[in-house]
C-alpha positions as CSV (number, residue, x, y, z in Angstrom):
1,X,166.2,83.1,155.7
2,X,168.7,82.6,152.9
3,X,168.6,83.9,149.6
4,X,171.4,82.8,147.5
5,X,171.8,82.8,143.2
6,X,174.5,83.9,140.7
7,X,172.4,87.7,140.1
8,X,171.8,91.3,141.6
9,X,167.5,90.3,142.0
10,X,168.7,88.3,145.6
11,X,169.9,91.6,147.1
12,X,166.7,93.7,145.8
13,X,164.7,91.0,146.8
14,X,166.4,91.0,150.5
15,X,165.9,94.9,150.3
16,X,162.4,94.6,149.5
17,X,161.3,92.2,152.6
18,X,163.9,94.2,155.0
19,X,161.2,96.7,154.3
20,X,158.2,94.7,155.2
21,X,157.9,94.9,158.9
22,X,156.0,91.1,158.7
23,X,160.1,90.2,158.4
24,X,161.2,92.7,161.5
25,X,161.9,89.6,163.6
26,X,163.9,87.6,160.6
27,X,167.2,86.7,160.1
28,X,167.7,87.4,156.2
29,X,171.1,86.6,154.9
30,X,172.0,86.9,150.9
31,X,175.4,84.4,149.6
32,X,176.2,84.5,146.4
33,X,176.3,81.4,144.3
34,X,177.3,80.2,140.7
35,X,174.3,78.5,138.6
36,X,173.5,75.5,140.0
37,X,171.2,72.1,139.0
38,X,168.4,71.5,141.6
39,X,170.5,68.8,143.5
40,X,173.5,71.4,144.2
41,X,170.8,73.5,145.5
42,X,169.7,71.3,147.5
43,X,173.4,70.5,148.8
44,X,174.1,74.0,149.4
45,X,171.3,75.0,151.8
46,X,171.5,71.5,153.6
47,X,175.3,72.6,153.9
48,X,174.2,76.1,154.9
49,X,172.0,74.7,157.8
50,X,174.2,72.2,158.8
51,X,177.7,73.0,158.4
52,X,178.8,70.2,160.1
53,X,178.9,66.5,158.5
């Protein structure tokens, strides 16, 4: 799972679901990230999954 955004609520929000034992068996990784339009977003997880072009 990735959680990325330009504030502080990605890393409480990571803390809150590395509580929940339904996300025991989950990958959760947090990357910071500047403000971005809905296409960057979309750019930066398709590059997050698929690093490779």
């Amino acid at each position: 799972m990735l959680i990325f955004g330009p504030t502080n609520a990605k890393s409480e929000l990571a803390n809150v679901l590395k509580e929940d034992h339904h996300f025991d068996e989950i990958e959760i990784e947090v990357k910071s990230a500047d403000k971005m339009t809905e296409p960057q977003m979309h750019a930066f997880v398709k590059d997050y999954f698929n690093p490779e072009k």
